[in-house]
C-alpha positions in Angstrom: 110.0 83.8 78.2 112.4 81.9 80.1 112.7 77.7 79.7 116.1 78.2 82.2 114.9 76.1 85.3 117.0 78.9 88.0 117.2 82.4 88.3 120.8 82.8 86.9 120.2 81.6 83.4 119.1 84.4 82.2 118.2 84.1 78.2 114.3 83.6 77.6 113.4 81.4 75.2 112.9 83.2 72.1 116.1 85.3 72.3 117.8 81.4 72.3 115.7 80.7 69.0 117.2 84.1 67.7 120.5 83.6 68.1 120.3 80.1 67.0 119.1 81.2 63.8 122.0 83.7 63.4 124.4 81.2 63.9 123.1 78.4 61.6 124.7 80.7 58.9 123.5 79.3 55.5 120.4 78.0 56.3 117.2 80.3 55.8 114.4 79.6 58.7 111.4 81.0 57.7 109.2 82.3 61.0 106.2 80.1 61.9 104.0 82.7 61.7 104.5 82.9 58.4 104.0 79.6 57.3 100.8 79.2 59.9 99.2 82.2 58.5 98.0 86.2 59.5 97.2 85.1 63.5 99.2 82.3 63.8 101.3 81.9 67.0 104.0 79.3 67.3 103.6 77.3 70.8 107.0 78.3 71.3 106.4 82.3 71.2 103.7 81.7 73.8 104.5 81.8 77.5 103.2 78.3 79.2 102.0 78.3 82.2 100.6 76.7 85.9 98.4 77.3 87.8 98.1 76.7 91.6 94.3 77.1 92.4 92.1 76.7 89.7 89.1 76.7 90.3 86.9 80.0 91.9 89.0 83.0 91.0 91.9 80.7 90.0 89.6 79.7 86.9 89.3 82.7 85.6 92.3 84.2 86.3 93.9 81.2 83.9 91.2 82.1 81.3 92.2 85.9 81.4 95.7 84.5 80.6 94.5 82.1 77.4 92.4 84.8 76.5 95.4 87.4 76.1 96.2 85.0 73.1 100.0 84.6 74.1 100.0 82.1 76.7 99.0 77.9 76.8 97.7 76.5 79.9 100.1 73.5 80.6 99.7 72.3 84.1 96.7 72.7 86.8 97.1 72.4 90.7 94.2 72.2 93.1 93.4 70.8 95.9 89.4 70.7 94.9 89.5 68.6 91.5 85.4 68.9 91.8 85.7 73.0 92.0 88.3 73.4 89.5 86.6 70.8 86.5 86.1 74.0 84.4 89.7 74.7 84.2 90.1 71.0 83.9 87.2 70.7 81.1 88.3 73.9 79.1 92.6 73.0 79.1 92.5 69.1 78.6 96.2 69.3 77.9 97.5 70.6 80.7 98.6 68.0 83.0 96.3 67.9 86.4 98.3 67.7 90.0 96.5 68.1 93.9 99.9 69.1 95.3 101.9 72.3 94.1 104.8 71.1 95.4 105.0 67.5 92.8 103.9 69.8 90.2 106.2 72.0 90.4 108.9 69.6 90.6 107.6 67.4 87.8 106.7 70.3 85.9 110.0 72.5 86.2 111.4 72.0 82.9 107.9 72.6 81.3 106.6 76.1 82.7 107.7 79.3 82.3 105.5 81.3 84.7 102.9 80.4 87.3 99.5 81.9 88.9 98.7 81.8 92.4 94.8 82.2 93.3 94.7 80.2 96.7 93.7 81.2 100.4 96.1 84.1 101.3 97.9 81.4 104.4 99.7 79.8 101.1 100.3 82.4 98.6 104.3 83.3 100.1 105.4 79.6 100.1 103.4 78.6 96.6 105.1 81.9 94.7 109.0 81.9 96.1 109.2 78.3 95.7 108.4 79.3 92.0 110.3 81.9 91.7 113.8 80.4 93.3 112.8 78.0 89.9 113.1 80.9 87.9 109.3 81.3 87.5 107.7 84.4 86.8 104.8 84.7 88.9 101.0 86.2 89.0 99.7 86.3 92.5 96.3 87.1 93.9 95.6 89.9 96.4 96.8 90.0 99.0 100.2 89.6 97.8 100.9 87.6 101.2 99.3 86.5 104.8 102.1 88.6 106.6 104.1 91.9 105.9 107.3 89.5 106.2 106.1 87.6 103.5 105.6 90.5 101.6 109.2 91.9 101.9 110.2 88.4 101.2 108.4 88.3 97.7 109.6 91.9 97.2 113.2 90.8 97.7 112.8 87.9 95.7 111.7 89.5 92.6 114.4 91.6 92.4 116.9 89.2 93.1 115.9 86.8 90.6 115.1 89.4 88.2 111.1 88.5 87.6 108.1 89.3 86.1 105.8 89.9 88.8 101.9 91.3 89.1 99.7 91.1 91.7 95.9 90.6 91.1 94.7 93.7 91.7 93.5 94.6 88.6 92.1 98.1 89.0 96.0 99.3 88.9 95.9 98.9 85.2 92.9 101.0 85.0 92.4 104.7 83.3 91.2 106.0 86.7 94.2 105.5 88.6 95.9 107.1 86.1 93.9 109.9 85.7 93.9 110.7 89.6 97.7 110.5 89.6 97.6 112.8 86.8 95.5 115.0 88.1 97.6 115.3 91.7 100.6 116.1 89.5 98.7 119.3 88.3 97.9 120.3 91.4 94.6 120.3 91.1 93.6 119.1 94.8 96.8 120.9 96.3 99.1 118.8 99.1 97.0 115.9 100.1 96.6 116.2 103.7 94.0 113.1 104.6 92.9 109.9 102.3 90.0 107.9 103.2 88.7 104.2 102.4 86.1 102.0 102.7 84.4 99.2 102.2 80.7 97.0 102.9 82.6 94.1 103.2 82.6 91.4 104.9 79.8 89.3 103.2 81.4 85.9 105.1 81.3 85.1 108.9 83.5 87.4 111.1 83.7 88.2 114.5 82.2 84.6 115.3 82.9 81.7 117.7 85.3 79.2 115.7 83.4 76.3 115.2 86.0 73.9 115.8 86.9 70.2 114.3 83.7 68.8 113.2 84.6 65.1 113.5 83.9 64.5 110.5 85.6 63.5 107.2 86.4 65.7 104.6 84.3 65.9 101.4 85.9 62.9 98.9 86.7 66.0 96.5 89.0 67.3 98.5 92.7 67.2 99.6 92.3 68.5 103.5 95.5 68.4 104.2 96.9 70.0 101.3 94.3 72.5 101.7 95.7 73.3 105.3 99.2 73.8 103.9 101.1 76.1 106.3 98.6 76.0 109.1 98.2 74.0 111.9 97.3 70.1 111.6 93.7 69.9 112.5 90.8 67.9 111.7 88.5 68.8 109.2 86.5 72.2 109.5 83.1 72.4 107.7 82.0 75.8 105.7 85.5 76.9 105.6 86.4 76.0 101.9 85.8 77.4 99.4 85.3 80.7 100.8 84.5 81.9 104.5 88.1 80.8 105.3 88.5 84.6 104.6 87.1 85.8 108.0 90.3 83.6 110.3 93.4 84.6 111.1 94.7 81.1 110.5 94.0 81.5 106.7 92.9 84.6 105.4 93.0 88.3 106.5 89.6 89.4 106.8 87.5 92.6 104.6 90.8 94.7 105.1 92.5 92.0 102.9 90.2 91.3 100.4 89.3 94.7 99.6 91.9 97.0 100.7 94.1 96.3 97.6 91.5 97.7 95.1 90.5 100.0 97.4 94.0 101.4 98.8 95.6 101.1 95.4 94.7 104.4 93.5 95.6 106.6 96.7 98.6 104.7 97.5 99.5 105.2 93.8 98.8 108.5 93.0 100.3 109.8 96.5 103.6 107.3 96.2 103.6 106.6 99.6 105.8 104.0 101.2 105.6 102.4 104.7 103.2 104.0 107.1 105.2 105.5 110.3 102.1 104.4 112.9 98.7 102.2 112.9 95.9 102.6 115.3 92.2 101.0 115.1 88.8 100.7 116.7 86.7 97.4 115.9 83.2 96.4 116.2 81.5 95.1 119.0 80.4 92.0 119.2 77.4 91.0 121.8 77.7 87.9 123.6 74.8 87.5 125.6 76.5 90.1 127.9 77.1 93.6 128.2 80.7 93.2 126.8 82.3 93.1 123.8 82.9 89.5 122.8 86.3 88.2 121.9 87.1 85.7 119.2 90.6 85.4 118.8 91.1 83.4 116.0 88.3 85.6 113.9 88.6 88.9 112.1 86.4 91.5 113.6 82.9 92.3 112.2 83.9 96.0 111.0 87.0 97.8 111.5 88.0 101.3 111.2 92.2 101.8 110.9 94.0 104.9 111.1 97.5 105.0 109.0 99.9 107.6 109.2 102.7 108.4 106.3 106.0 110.9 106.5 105.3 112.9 102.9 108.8 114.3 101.6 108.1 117.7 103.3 107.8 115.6 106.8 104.0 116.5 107.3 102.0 113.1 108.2 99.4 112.3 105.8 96.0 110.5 107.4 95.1 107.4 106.0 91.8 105.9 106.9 90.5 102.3 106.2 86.8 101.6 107.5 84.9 98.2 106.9 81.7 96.3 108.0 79.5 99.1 106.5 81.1 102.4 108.5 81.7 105.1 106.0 83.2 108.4 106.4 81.0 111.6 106.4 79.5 113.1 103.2 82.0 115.9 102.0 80.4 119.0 102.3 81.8 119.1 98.3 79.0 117.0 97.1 75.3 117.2 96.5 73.1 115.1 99.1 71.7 112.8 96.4 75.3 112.3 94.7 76.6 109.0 95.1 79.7 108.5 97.4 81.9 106.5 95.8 80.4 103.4 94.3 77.9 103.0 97.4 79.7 100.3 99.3 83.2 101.1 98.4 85.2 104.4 97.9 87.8 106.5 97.9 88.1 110.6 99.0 91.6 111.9 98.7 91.7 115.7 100.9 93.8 117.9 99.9 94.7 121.5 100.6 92.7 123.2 97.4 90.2 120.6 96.8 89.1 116.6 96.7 88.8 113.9 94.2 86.9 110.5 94.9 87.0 107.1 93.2 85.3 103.8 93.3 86.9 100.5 93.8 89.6 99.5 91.7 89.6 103.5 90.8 87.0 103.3 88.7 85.1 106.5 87.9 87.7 109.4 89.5 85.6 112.6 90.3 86.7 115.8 91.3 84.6 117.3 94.0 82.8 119.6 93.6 81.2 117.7 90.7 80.2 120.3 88.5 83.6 120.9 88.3 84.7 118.3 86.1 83.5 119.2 82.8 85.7 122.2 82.5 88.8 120.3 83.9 91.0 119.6 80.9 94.5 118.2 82.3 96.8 116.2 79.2 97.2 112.9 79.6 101.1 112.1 80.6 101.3 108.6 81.8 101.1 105.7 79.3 97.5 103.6 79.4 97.3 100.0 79.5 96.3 98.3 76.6 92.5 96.9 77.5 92.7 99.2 81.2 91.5 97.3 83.6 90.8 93.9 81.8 94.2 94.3 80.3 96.0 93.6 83.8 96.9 89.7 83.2 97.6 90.5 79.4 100.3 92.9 80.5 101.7 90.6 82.8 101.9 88.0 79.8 103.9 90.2 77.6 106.4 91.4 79.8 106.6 87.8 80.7 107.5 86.7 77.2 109.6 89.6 76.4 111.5 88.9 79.4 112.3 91.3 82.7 114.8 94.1 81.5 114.7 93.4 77.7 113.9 96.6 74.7 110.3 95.4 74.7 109.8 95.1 78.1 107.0 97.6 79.8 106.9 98.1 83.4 103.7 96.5 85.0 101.1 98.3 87.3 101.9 96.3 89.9 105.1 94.6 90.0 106.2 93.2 93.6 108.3 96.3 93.8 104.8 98.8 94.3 102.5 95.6 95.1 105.0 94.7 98.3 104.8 98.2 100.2 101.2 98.3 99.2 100.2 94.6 100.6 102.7 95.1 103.8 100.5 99.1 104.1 97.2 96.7 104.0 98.8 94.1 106.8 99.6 96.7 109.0 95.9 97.5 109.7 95.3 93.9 110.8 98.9 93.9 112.8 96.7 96.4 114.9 93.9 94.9 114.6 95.5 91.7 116.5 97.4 94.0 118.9 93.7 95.6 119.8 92.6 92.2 120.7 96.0 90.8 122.6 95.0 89.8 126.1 96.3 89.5 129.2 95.1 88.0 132.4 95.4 90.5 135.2 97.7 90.0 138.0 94.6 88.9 140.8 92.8 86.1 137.6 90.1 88.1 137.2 89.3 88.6 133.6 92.1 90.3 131.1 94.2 93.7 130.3 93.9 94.9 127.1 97.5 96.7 126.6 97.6 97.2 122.4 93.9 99.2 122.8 94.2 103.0 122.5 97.9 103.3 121.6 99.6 104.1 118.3 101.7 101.2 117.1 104.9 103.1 116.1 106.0 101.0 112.9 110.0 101.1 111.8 109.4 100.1 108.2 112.8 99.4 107.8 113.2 96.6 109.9 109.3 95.2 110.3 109.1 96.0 114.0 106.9 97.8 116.2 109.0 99.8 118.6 106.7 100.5 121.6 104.7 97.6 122.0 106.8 94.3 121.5 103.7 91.9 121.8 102.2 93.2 118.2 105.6 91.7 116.8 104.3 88.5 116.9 102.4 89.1 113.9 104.4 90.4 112.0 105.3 86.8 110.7 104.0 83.4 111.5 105.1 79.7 111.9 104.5 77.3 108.9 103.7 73.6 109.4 106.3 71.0 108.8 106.4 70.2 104.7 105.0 74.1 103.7 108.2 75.8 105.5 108.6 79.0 103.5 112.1 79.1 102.1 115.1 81.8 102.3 115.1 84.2 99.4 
């Protein structure tokens, strides 16, 4: 648990109080814990921390945190006092700020590790400015608005040596773990095709943008902070707290939401890296003509993206992602009034010798056919996390106090290290997305080209760049407003 205010100074906190002990020869310390009692835990053994968003999600991710019994809330950022006053109610103590940047500054000295649960346009700048402070950090899913970002946050945690976790909380769960084991015994054969989906969105997509409304923000809230990196604009109604999901501008649509639950136990269990290609289809949208409408600045309505993978034998593994309700078809494997998945979300992994299925997060792994299961008996090899899935923020905590590379240090579920490739796997989806709907006008003015439509975006992983269609490397990154600039790792 480190009090050091940069990344170099590497001793946590309660290695300092151990050696101090050892070299106050003559004097016997007796532990705190002793003389608080069976239970007792010394404010200094606990890992303090901020959070930057805290009301929504944000509330109780910090509660998940208090709750693991190892960590004080110390200091609270949100733009939204009204929508975080349960956070505000429940941790009196912890100082209150609207702008992550003052608190951070003021705060420095104070925090050892801080929690990210904003709109995905701020999570890159809010986390590395943390972390080039030496800050371990807990941020929300998506890990990032942009696969740069994403490398970015990937690089900087192993630079600076951090505990990181992203919010994807099924990764700590028994499923995953039981569907990699599983794999490992060969039970499905090579995996040869993966397929994910979702009934999200439940927020406006594929709409108009509705534009500046003229009118002044609500007296609760901090617009302009709120905006962070994104363009100056007058204030938008309905987009906060929530359907700023469906815009480019700020979040990135069903695919980002969901596709880190979702994605996660295939991505896991298969240990895939960057996909080699993306290609997608969208929803129509009708306009009052017969066309499909087009809404730049607005996710699609439904979505179905095709991912390709290089395996280590050099075969290309499929990798579907469908959203806004399409689903693949039933495998002939299960019984027509067997669930698929959890209903709206799922998971089927093909393989050569068989299929296994999943609900979000992982949750409820199945081998297909069903009946199969009870007479599948495979040992358990890979260690389970304490509490599964709700023990994803505790884990974070500990590792956080024990301090990255330390004897009591446990690898997380999803450090930057598997959350990076994952998240910058998920972006690649809407990279094509946005390349689908790039438009030109043709050469006489009447109406657009479509170029990025039917093509394969042929990704180099390596370097972030797609090599046969230069206009989709626009979105690859993005520019950040003066004042939220995202700093060099």
């Amino acid at each position: 648990m480190k009090k050091n205010n940069t990344p170099e100074e590497g001793n946590s906190r309660r290695n300092f109080l151990k050696a101090s002990a050892t070299a106050a020869a003559g004097f016997y310390i007796v532990p705190r814990h002793v003389l608080g009692g069976p239970g007792f835990k010394a404010p200094s053994d606990k890992l303090r921390i901020a959070g930057i968003g805290a009301g929504g999600k944000g509330y109780s991710d910090i509660r998940s945190f208090y709750e693991s019994g190892n960590a004080d809330i110390v200091a609270l950022c949100d733009v939204d006092p009204e929508r975080a006053s349960r956070s505000i109610e429940a941790y009196p103590k912890a100082k209150f700020y609207n702008d992550y940047r003052v608190m951070l500054e003021k705060e420095g000295n104070n925090i050892d590790a801080v929690s990210v649960s904003t709109p995905d346009h701020n999570h890159a700048v809010q986390a590395l400015m943390a972390m080039k402070m030496g800050k371990h950090v807990y941020v929300q899913k998506p890990l990032t608005h942009t696969i740069q970002e994403a490398r970015m946050l990937t690089e900087a945690a192993e630079k600076y040596k951090l505990v990181t976790q992203m919010g994807n909380q099924g990764a700590s769960g028994d499923g995953v773990r039981q569907m990699r084991e599983w794999y490992a015994a060969g039970l499905i054969g090579e995996a040869t095709k993966v397929q994910c989906w979702t009934n999200r969105p439940v927020w406006p997509q594929g709409v108009p943008w509705p534009g500046e409304s003229g009118k002044k923000p609500p007296k609760n809230l901090d617009w302009d902070l709120w905006l962070g990196t994104a363009e100056k604009k007058g204030y938008v109604e309905n987009l906060h707290p929530f359907n700023w999901r469906g815009w480019w501008e700020f979040g990135t649509g069903a695919l980002g939401d969901m596709a880190c639950h979702i994605m996660e136990p295939a991505f896991r269990t298969l240990d895939l890296g960057y996909p080699t290609s993306a290609e997608c289809s969208v929803g129509s949208v009708y306009t009052g003509e017969f066309t499909q409408g087009y809404f730049p600045k607005s996710c699609p309505p439904s979505s179905h993206i095709t991912l390709r993978f290089k395996k280590p034998g050099g075969e290309d593994l499929e990798f579907h992602w469908m959203d806004g309700g399409i689903k693949p078809s039933r495998p002939e494997e299960l019984g027509p009034n067997e669930q698929m998945g959890d209903g709206g979300n799922g998971v089927i992994i093909e393989g050569t010798r068989g299929k296994m299925m999943c609900s979000t997060y992982g949750i409820d792994p199945k081998l297909l056919p069903t009946s199969i299961n009870e007479s599948i008996n495979v040992a358990p090899t890979l260690p389970r996390v304490e509490g599964a899935i709700g023990g994803h923020y505790a884990q974070w905590v500990n590792a956080c106090i024990a301090g990255h590379g330390s004897k009591e240090y446990q690898e997380l579920s999803s450090p930057f290290s598997i959350a990076g490739p994952l998240t910058e796997s998920v972006l690649m989806g809407n990279l094509a997305i946005r390349s689908y709907d790039y438009r030109e006008e043709k050469a006489d003015g009447n109406g657009y080209n479509y170029p990025g439509r039917d093509i394969s975006l042929l990704w180099d992983g390596k370097n972030m760049k797609i090599t046969n269609f230069e206009p989709a490397n626009q979105f690859v990154s993005k520019t950040y407003r003066e004042g939220f600039e995202l700093p060099a790792v």
